[in-house]
Residue frames as qw, qx, qy, qz and C-alpha x, y, z in Angstrom:
[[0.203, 0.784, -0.175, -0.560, 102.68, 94.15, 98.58],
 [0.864, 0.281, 0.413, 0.061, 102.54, 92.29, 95.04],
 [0.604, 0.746, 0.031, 0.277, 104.45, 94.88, 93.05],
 [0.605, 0.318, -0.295, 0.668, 107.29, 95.39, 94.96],
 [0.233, -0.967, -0.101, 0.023, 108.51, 98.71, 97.39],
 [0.210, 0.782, -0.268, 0.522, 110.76, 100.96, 98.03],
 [0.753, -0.533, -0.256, 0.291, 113.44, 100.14, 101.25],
 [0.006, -0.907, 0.327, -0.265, 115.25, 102.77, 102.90],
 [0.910, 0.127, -0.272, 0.286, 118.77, 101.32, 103.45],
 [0.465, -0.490, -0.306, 0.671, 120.69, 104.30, 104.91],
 [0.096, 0.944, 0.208, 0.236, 120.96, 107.55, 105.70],
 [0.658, -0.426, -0.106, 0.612, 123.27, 110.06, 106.59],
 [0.192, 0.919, -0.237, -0.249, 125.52, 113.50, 105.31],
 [0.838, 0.206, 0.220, 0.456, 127.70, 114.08, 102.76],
 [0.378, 0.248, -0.140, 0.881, 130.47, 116.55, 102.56],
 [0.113, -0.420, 0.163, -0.886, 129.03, 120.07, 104.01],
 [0.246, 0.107, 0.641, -0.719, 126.50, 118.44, 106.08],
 [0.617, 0.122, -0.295, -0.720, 124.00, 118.32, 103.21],
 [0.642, -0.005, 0.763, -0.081, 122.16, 115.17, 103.16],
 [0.449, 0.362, -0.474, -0.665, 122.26, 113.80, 99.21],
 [0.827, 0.173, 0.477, -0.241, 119.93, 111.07, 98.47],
 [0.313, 0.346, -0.713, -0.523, 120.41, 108.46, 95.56],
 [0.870, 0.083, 0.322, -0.364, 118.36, 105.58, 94.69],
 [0.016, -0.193, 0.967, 0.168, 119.19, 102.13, 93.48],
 [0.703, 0.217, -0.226, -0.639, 116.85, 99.98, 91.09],
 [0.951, 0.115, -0.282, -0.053, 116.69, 96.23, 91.74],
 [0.612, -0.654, 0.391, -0.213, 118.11, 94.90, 95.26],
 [0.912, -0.345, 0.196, 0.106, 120.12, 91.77, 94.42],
 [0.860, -0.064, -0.079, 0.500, 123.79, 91.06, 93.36],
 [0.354, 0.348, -0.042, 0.867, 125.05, 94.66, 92.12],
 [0.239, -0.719, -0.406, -0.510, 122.38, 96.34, 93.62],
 [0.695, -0.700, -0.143, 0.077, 122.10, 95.34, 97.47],
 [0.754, 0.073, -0.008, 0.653, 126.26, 95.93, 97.16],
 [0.201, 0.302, 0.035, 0.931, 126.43, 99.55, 96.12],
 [0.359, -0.702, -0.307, -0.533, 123.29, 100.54, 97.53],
 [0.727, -0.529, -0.201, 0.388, 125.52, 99.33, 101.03],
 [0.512, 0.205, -0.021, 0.834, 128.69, 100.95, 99.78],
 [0.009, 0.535, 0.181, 0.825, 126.51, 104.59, 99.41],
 [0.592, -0.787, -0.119, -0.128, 125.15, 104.34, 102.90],
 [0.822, -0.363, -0.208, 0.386, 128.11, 103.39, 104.28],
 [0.357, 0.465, 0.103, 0.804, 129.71, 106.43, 102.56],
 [0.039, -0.397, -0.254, 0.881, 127.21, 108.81, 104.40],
 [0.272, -0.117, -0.504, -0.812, 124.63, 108.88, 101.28],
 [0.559, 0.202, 0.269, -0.758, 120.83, 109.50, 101.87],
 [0.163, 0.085, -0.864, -0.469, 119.76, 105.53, 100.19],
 [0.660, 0.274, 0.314, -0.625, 116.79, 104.88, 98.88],
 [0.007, 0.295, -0.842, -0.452, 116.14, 101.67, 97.09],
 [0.786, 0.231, 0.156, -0.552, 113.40, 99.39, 94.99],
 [0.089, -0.185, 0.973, 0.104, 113.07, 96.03, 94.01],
 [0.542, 0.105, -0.523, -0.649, 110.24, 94.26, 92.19],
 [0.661, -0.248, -0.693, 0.142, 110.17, 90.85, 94.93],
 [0.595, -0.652, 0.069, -0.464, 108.02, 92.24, 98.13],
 [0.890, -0.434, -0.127, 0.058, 109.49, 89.27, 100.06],
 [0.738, 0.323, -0.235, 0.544, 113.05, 90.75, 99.46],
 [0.000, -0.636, 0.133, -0.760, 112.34, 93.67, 100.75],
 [0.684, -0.645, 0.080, -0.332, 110.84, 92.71, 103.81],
 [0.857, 0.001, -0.198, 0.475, 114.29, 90.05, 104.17],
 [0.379, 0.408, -0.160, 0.815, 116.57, 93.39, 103.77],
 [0.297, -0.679, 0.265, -0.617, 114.20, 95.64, 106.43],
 [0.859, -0.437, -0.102, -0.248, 114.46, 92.55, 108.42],
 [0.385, -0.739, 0.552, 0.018, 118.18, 92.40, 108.29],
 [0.758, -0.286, 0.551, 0.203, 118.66, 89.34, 106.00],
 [0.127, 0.563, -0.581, -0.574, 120.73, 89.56, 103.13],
 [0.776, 0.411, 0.134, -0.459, 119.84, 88.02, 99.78]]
C-alpha cells in the first residue's frame, strides 16, 4: 500500500457503555503516544499514517 492506511489501535467503551471513536493523523512521536493513551483509556482508536511500512510495524506489534 504506497499511500499509506488506516490502523486500528484499540477499542473499547467509554463512560455509559457507549463506544466513542477518535482518530489520530500521523503515527510517530506525538501520535503513536496519544493514540496509546486513548485506547488505553477505553476509546474506540482509529489511526493513519502516510509510511505503509509503519503501519504494518504497529499491526505487527513493533513500535516506531
Amino acid at each position: 500500500m504506497d499511500s499509506g492506511g488506516a490502523e486500528r489501535v484499540g477499542s473499547g467503551a467509554h463512560g455509559d457503555g457507549e463506544s466513542m471513536r477518535i482518530g489520530f493523523a500521523g503515527l510517530s512521536h506525538l501520535g503513536i503516544v496519544s493514540s496509546g493513551c486513548a485506547a488505553a483509556k477505553g476509546f474506540d482508536v482509529v489511526a493513519y499514517d502516510p509510511d505503509a511500512q509503519r503501519c504494518e510495524q504497529l499491526s505487527q506489534g513493533i513500535l516506531p
